[in-house]
ChimeraX commands (.cxc) that place a marker at each C-alpha (Angstrom):
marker #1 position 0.00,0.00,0.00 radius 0.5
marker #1 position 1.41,3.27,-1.65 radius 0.5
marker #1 position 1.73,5.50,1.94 radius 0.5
marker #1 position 2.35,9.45,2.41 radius 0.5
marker #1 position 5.06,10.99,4.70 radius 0.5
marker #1 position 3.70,13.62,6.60 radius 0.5
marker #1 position 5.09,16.83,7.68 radius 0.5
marker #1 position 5.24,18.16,11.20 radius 0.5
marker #1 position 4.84,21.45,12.35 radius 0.5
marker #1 position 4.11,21.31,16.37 radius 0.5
marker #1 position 3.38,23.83,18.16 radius 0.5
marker #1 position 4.24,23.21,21.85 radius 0.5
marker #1 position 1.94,23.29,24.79 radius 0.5
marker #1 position 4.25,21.17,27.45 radius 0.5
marker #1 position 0.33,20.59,28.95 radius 0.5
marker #1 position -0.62,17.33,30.72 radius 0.5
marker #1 position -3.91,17.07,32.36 radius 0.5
marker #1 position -5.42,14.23,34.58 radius 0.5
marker #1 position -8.46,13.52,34.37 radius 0.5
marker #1 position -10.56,12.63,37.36 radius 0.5
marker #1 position -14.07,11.17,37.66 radius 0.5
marker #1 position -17.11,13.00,39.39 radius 0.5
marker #1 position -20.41,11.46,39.08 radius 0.5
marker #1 position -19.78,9.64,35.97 radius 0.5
marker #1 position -18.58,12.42,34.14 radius 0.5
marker #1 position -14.97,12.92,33.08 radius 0.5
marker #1 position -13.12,15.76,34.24 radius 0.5
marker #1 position -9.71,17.57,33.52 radius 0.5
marker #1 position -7.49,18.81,35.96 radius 0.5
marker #1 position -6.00,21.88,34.68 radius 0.5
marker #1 position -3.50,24.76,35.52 radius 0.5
marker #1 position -6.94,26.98,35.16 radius 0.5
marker #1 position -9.18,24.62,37.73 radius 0.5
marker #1 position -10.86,21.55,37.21 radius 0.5
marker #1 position -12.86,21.13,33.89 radius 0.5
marker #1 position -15.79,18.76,32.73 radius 0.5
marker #1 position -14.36,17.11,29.16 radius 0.5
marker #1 position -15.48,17.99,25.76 radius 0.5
marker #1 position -16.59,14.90,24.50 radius 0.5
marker #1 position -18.87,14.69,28.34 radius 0.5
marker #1 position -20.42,17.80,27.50 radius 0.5
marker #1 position -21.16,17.59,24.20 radius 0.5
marker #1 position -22.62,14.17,23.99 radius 0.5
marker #1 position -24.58,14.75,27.98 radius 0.5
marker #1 position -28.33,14.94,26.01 radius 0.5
marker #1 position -27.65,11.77,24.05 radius 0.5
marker #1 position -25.80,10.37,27.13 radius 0.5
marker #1 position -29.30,8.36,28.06 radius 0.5
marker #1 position -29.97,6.86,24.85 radius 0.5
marker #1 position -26.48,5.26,24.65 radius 0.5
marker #1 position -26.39,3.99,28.55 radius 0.5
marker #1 position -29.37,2.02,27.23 radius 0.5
marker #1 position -27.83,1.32,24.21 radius 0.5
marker #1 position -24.90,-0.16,25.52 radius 0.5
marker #1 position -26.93,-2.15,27.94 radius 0.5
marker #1 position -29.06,-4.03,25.64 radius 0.5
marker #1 position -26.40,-4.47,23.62 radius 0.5
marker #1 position -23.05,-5.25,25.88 radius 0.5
marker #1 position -21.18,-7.27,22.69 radius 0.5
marker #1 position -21.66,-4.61,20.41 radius 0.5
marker #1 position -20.94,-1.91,22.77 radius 0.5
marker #1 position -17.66,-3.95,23.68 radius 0.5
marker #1 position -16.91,-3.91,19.83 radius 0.5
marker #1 position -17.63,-0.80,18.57 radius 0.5
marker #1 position -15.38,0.66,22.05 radius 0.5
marker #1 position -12.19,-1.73,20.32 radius 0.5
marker #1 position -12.74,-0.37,16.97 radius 0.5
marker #1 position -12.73,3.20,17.43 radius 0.5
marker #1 position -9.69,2.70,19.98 radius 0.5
marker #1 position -7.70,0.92,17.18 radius 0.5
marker #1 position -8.46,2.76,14.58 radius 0.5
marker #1 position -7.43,5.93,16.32 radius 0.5
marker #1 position -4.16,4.49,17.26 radius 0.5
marker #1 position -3.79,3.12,13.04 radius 0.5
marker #1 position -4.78,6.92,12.10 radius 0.5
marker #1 position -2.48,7.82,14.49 radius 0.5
marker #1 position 0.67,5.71,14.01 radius 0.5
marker #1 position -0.12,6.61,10.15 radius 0.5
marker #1 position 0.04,10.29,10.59 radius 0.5
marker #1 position 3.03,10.20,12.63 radius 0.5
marker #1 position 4.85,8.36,9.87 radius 0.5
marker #1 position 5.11,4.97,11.87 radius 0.5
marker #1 position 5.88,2.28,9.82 radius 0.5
marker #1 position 2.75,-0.20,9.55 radius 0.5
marker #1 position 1.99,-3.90,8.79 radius 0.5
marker #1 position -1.06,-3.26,6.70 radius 0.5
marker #1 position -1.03,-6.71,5.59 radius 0.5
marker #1 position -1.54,-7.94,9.18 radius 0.5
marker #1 position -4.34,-6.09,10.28 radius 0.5
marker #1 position -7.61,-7.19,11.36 radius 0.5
marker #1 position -9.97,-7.09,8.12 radius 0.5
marker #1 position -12.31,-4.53,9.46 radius 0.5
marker #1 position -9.34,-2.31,10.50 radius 0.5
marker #1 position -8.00,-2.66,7.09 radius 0.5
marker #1 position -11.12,-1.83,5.15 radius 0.5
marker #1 position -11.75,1.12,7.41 radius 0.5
marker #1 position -8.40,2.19,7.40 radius 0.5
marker #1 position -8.35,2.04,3.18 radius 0.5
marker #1 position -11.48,3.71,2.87 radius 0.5
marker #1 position -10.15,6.53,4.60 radius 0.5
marker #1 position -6.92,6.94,3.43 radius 0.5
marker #1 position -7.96,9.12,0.36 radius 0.5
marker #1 position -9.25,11.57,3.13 radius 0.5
marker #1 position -6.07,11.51,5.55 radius 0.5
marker #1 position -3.41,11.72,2.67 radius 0.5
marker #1 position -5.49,15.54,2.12 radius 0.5
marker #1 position -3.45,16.09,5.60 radius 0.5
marker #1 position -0.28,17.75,5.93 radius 0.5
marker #1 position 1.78,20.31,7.96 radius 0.5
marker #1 position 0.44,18.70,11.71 radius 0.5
marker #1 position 0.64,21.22,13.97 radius 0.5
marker #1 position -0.98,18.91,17.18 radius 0.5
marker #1 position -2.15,15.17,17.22 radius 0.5
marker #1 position -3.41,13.68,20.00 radius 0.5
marker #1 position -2.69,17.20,22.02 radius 0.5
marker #1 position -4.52,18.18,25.27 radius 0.5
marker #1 position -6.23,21.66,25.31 radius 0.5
marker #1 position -8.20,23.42,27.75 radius 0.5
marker #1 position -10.09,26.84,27.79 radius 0.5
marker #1 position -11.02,29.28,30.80 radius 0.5
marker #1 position -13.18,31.26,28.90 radius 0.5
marker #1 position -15.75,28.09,27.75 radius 0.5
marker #1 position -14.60,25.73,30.89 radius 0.5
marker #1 position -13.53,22.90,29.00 radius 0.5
marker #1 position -10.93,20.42,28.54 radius 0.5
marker #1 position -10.40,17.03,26.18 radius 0.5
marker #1 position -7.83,15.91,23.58 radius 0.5
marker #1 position -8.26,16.85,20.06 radius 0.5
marker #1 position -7.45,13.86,17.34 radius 0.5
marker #1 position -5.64,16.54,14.66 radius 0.5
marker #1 position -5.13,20.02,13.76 radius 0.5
marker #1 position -3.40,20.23,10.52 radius 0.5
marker #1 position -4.26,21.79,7.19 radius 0.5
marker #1 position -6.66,20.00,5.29 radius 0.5
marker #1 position -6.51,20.11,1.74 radius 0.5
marker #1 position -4.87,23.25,2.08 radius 0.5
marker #1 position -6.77,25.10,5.02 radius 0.5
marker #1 position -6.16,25.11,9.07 radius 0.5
marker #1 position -8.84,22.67,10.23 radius 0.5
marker #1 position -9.70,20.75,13.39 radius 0.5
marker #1 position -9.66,17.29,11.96 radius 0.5
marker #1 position -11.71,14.46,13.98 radius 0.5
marker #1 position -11.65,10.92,12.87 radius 0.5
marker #1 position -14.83,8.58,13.59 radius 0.5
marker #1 position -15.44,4.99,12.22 radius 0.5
marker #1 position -18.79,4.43,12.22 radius 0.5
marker #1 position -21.40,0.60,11.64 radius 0.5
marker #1 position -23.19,3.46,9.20 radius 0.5
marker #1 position -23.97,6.12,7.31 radius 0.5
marker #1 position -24.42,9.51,9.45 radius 0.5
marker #1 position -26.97,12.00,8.81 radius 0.5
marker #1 position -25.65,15.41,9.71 radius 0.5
marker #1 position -28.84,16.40,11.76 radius 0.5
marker #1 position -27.57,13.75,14.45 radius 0.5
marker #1 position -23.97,14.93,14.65 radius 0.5
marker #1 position -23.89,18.11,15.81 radius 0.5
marker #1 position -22.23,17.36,18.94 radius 0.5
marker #1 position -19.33,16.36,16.41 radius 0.5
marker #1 position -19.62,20.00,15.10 radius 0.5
marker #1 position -20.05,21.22,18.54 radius 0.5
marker #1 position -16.61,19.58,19.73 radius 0.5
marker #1 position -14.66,20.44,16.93 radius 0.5
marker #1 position -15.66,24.19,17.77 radius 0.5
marker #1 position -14.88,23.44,21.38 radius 0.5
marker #1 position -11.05,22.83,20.12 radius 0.5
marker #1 position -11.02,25.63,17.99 radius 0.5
marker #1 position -11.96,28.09,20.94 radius 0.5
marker #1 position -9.02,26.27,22.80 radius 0.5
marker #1 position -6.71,26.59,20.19 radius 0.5
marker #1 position -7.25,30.02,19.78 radius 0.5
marker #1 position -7.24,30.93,23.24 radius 0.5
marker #1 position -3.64,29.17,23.48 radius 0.5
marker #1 position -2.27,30.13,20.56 radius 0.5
marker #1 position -3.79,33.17,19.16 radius 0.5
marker #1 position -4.85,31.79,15.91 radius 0.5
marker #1 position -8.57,31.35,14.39 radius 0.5
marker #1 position -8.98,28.02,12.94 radius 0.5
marker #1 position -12.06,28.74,10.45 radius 0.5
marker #1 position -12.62,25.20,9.22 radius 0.5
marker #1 position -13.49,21.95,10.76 radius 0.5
marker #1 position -13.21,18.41,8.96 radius 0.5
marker #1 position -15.31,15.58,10.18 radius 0.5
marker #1 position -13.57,12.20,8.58 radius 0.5
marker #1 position -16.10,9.05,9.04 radius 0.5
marker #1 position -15.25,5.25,7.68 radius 0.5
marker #1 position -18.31,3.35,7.87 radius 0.5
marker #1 position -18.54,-0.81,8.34 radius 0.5
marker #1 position -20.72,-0.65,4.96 radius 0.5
marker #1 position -18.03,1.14,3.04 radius 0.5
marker #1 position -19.38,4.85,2.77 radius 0.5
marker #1 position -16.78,7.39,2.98 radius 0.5
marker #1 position -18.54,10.50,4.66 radius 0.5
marker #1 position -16.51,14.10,5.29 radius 0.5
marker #1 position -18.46,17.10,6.91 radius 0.5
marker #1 position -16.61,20.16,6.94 radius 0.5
marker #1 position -17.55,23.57,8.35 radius 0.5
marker #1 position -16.39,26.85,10.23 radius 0.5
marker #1 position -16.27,26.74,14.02 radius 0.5
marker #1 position -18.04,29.97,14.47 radius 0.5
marker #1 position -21.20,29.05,12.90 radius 0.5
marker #1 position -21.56,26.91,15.78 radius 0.5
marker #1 position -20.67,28.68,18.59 radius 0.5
marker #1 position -24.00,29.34,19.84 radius 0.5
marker #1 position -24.39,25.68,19.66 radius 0.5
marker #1 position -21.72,24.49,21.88 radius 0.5
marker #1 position -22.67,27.66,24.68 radius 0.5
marker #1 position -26.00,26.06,25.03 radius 0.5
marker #1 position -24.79,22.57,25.47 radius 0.5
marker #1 position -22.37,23.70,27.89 radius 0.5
marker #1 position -25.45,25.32,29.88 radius 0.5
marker #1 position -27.80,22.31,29.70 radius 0.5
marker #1 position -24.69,20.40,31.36 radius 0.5
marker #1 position -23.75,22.68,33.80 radius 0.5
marker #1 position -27.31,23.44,35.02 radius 0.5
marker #1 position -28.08,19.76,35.14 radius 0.5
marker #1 position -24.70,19.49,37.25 radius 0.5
marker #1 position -25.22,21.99,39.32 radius 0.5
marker #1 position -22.17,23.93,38.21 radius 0.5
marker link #1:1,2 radius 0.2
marker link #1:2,3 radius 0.2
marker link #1:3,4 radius 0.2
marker link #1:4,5 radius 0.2
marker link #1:5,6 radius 0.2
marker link #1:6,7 radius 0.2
marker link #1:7,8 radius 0.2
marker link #1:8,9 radius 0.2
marker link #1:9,10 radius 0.2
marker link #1:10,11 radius 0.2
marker link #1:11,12 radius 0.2
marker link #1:12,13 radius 0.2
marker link #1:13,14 radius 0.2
marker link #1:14,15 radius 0.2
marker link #1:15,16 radius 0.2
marker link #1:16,17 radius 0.2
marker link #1:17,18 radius 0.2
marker link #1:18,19 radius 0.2
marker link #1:19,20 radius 0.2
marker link #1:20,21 radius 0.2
marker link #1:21,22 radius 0.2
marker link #1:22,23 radius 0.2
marker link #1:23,24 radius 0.2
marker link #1:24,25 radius 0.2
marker link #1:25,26 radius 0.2
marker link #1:26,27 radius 0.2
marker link #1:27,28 radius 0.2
marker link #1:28,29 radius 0.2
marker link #1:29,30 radius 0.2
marker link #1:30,31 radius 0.2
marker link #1:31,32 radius 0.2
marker link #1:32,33 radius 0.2
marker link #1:33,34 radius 0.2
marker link #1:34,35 radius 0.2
marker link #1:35,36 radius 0.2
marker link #1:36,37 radius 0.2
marker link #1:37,38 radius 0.2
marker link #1:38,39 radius 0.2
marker link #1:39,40 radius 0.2
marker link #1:40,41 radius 0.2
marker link #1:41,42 radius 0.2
marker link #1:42,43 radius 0.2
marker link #1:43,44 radius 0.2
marker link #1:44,45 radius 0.2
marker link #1:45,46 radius 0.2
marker link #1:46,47 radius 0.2
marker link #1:47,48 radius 0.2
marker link #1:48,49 radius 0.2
marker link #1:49,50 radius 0.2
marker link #1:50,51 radius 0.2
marker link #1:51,52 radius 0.2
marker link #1:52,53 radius 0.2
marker link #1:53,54 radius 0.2
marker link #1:54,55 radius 0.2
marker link #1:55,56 radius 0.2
marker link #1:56,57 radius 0.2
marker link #1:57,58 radius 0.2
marker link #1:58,59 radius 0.2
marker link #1:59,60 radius 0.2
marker link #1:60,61 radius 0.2
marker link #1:61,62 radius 0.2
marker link #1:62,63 radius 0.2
marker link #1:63,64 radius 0.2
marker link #1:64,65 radius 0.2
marker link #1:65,66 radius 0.2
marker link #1:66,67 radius 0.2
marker link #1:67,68 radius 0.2
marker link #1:68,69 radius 0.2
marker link #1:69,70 radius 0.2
marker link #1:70,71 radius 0.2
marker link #1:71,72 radius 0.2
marker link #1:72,73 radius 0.2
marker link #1:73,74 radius 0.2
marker link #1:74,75 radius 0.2
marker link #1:75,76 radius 0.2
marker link #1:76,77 radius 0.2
marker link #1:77,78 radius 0.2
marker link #1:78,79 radius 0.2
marker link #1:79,80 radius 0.2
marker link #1:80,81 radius 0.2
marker link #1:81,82 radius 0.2
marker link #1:82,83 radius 0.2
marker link #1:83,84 radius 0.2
marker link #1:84,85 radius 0.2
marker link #1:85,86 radius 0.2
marker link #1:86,87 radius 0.2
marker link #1:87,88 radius 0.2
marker link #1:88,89 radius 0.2
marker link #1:89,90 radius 0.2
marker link #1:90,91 radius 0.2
marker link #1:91,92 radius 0.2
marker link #1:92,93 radius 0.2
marker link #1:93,94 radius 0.2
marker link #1:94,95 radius 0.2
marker link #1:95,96 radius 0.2
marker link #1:96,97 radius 0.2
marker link #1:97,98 radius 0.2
marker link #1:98,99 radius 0.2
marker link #1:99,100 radius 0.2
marker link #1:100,101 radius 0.2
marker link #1:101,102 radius 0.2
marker link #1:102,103 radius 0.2
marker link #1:103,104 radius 0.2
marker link #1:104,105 radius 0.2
marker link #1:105,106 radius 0.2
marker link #1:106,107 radius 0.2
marker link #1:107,108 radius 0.2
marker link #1:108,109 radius 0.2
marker link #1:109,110 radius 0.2
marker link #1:110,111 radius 0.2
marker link #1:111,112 radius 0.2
marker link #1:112,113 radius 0.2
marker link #1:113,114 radius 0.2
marker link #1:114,115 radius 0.2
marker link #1:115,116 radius 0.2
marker link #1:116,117 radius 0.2
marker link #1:117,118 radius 0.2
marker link #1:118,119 radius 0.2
marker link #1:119,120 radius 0.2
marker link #1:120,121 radius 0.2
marker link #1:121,122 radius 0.2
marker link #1:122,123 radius 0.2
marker link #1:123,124 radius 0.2
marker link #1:124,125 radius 0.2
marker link #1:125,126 radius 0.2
marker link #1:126,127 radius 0.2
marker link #1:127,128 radius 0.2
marker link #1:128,129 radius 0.2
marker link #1:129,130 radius 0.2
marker link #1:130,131 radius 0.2
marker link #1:131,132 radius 0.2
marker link #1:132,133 radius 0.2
marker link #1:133,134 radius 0.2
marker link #1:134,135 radius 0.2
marker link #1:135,136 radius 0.2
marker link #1:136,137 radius 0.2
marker link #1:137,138 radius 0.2
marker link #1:138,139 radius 0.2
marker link #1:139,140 radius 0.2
marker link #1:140,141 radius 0.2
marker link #1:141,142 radius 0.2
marker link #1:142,143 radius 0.2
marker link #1:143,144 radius 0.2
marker link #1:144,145 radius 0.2
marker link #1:145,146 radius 0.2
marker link #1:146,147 radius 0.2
marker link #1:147,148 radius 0.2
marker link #1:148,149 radius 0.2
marker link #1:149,150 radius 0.2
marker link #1:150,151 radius 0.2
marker link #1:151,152 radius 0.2
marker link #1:152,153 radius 0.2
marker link #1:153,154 radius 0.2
marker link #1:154,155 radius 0.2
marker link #1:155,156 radius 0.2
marker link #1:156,157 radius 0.2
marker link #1:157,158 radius 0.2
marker link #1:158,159 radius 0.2
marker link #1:159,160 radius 0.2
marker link #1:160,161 radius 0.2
marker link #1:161,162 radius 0.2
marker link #1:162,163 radius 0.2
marker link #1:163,164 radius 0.2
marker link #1:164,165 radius 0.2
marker link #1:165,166 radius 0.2
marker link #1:166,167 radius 0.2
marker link #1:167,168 radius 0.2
marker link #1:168,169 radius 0.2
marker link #1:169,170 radius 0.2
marker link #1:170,171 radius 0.2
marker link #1:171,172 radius 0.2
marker link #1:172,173 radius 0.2
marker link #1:173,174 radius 0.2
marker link #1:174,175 radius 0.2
marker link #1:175,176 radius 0.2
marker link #1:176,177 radius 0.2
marker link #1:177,178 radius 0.2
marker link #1:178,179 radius 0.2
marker link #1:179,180 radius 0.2
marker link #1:180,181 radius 0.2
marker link #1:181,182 radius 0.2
marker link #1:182,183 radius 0.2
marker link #1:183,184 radius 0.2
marker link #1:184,185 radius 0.2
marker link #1:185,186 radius 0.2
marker link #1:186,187 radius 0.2
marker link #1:187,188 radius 0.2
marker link #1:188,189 radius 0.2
marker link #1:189,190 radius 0.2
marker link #1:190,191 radius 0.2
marker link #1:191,192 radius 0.2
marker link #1:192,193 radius 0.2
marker link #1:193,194 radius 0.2
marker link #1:194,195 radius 0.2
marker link #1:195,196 radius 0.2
marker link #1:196,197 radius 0.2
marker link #1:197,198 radius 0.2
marker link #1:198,199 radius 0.2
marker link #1:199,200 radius 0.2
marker link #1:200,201 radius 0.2
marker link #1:201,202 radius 0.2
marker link #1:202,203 radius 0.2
marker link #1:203,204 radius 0.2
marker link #1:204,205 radius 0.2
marker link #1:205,206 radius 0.2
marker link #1:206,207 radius 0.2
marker link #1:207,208 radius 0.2
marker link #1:208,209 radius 0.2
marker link #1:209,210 radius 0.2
marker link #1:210,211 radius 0.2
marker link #1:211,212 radius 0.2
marker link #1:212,213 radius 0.2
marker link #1:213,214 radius 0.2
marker link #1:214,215 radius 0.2
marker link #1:215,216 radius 0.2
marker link #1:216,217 radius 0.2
marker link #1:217,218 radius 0.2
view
């Protein structure tokens, strides 16, 4: 399998945060006080639905946990220019992984992968997959495999996060990321990509963060 070498850019945080447990919800501990995580936030009004989801369906829950932790770590390992035994990899992995390629060889110039952020001003934490340029333009770049085809009107907590780690960006670096890039491989072999600016959803992501925090008592 023909693979790209990526280039490297990173910009340096020297940031470590632990995160803690409160209640079932995962928090950060951070040099700015102790913050709920992104993905706990975003995801709190479907939170229900998959808790019952996962309980009538323990296997699949166990399965579809594996998947999306190994094919981070391929995407991962990939992007970091790793060198990979394609040939050995678990079937699903390997279809996932090829369907996707097309979309993560449109990466280049990494700035963070895998990188913790955190921001005061919204009172969040988490660890965003990629920021990199994406066919050409600064994006927050998040990586989901997926048993099927999404419909947009049921991912905007993906949209909501990847603003989340735009804000954070910003407020660490300085610098306004103004597109987003949503890479899905799905188990029936649909390729899906949403892409969009972090400040149309701004709005969005304050009044998740209020539903959670006034449900939380925060």
């Amino acid at each position: 399998m023909q693979r790209k070498t990526f280039t490297h850019k990173p910009v340096s945080f020297d940031l470590k945060l632990e995160e803690v447990y409160q209640n079932g919800s995962r928090l950060y501990k951070t040099p700015a006080g102790i913050f709920p995580s992104v993905t706990t936030v975003v995801g709190w009004e479907k939170q229900q639905f998959f808790s019952e989801w996962r309980a009538r369906n323990p296997e699949e829950s166990k399965r579809v946990t594996s998947r999306g932790t190994k094919f981070h770590k391929l995407l991962e390992d990939y992007i970091n220019n790793v060198d990979i035994d394609f040939d050995g990899l678990h079937s699903t992995q390997k279809a996932l992984f090829s369907l996707i390629k097309p979309e993560i060889d449109k990466i280049d110039n990494i700035v963070a992968l895998e990188q913790p952020l955190y921001s005061k001003t919204i009172g969040l934490a988490g660890r965003v997959d990629c920021i990199a340029e994406y066919d050409g333009k600064l994006s927050i770049i998040d990586f989901k495999a997926s048993s099927k085809e999404k419909r947009e009107s049921d991912i905007d907590n993906y949209f909501a996060q990847a603003t989340a780690y735009a804000l954070m960006y910003q407020e660490r670096t300085n610098t306004i990321i103004e597109n987003f890039a949503i890479l899905i491989a799905c188990e029936d072999g649909l390729r899906q990509v949403f892409q969009g600016n972090p400040l149309q959803y701004v709005r969005h992501l304050s009044k998740l963060v209020k539903k959670y925090k006034e449900a939380h008592y925060v």
